[in-house]
C-alpha positions as CSV (number, residue, x, y, z in Angstrom):
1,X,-16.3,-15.2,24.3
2,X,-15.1,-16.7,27.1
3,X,-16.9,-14.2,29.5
4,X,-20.4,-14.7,27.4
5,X,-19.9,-18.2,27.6
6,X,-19.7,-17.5,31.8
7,X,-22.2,-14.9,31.4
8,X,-24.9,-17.9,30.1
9,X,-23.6,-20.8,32.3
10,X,-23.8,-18.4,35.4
11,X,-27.8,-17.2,34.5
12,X,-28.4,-21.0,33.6
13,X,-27.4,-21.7,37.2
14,X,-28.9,-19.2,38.9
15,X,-32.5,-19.9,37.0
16,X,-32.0,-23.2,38.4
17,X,-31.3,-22.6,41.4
18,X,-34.0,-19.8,42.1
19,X,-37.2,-21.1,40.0
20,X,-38.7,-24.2,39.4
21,X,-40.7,-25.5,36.1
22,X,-41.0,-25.4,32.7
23,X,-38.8,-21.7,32.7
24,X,-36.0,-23.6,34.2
25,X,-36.1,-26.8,31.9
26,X,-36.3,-24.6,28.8
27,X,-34.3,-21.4,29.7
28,X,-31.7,-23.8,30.6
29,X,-31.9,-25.9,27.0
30,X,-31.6,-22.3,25.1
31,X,-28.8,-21.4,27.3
32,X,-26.7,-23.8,26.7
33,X,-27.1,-23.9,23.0
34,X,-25.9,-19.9,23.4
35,X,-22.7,-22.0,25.3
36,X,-22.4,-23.9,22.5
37,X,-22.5,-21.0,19.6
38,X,-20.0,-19.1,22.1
39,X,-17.5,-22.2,22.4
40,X,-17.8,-22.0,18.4
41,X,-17.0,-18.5,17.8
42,X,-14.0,-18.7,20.5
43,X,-12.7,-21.6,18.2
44,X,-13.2,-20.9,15.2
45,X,-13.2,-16.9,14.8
46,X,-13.8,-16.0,11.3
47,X,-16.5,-18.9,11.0
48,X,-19.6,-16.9,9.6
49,X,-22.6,-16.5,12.1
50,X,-25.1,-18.7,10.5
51,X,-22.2,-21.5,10.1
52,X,-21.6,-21.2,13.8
53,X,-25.6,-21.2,14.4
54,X,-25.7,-24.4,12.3
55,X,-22.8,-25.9,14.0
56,X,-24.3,-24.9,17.8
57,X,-27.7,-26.3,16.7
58,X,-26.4,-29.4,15.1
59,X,-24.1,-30.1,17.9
60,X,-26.5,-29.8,20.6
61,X,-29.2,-31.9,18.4
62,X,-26.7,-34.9,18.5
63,X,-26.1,-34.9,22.2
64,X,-29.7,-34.6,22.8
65,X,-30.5,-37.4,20.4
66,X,-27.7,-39.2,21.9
67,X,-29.6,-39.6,25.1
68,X,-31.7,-41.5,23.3
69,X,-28.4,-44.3,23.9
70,X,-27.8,-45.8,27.7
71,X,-24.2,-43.7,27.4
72,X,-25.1,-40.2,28.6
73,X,-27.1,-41.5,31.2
74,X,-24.2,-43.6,32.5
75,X,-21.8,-41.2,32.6
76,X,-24.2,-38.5,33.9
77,X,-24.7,-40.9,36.8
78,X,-21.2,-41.1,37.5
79,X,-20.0,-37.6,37.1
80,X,-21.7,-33.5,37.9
81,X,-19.9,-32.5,34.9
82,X,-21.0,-35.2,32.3
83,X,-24.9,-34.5,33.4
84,X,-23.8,-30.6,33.1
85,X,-22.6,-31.8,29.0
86,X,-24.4,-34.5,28.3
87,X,-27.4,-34.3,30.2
88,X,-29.1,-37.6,31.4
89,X,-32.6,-38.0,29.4
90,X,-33.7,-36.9,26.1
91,X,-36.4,-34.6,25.9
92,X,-37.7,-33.4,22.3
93,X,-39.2,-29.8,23.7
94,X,-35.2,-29.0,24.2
95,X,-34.9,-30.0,20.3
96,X,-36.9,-26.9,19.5
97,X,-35.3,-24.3,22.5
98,X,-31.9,-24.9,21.2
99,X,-32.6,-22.6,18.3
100,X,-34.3,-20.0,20.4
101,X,-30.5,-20.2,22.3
102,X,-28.9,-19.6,19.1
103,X,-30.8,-17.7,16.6
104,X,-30.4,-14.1,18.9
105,X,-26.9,-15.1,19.0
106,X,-26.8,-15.1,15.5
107,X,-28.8,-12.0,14.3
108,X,-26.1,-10.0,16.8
109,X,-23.6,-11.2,15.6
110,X,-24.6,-10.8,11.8
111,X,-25.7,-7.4,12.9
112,X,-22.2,-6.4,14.4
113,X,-19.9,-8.2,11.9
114,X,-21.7,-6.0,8.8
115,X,-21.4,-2.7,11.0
116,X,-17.7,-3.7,11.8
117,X,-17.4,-4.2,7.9
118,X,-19.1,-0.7,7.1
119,X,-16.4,0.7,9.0
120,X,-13.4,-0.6,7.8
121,X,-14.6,-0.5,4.3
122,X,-11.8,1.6,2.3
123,X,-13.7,2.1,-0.6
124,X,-14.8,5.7,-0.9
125,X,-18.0,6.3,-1.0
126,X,-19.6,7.2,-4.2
127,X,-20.5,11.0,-4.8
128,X,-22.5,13.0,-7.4
C-alpha cells in the first residue's frame, strides 16, 4: 500500500509539473482520493472495498467542503505540506473526480479479494 500510495503521489507530481490545465487540476483531485482509499486499506486491512471507497470518498468530501472555512487556507498559506492535504480553495468539479480516483480502486480490489477467496476456498467442489 505504501508503494501505490507513492506510486499516485509521484504521477500527481509529475502531471503537475509537466502539463498545465484542466488534466492537471482533475488528474490531481482523482489521484489523491486513490491516496486516500490506499492510506485506508494500509490501516484498516480487512475493511471491505466499498467500505474503504466510502470512507476515501467521504473523507476527501469533508476536506474539500472544509475549504469552504478560512482554516485550510490559513494553514495552506503557512505550510507546503498543509496545501499538499488540505488544499487552499474549494472547488466543486473535484467533488465529482474524487470518485473517479476511487471507484477503479475499488472494482480491483473487489476483483482480487473474490479471486484470492476462490482460491483458498476449502470446500470441494461439487461433482456429478
Amino acid at each position: 500500500m505504501v508503494v501505490s500510495a507513492t506510486g499516485f503521489a509521484g504521477a500527481a507530481f509529475t502531471i503537475r509539473a509537466t502539463m498545465d490545465g484542466p488534466i492537471e487540476q482533475y488528474s490531481g483531485a482523482a489521484l489523491s482520493a486513490a491516496i486516500v482509499y490506499t492510506i485506508v486499506i494500509l490501516i484498516w486491512p480487512p475493511i471491505s472495498p466499498l467500505l474503504a471507497g466510502g470512507a476515501a470518498i467521504a473523507y476527501c468530501w469533508f476536506i474539500e467542503f472544509a475549504q469552504l472555512t478560512p482554516i485550510p487556507a490559513a494553514l495552506s498559506q503557512r505550510s507546503w505540506l498543509a496545501r499538499q492535504m488540505l488544499g487552499a480553495r474549494f472547488d466543486l468539479i473535484d467533488v465529482a473526480w474524487y470518485p473517479v480516483g476511487v471507484i477503479p480502486l475499488v472494482a480491483a480490489h473487489w476483483f482480487l479479494r473474490a479471486r484470492t477467496r476462490s482460491r483458498t476456498d476449502p470446500t470441494p467442489a461439487l461433482t456429478s
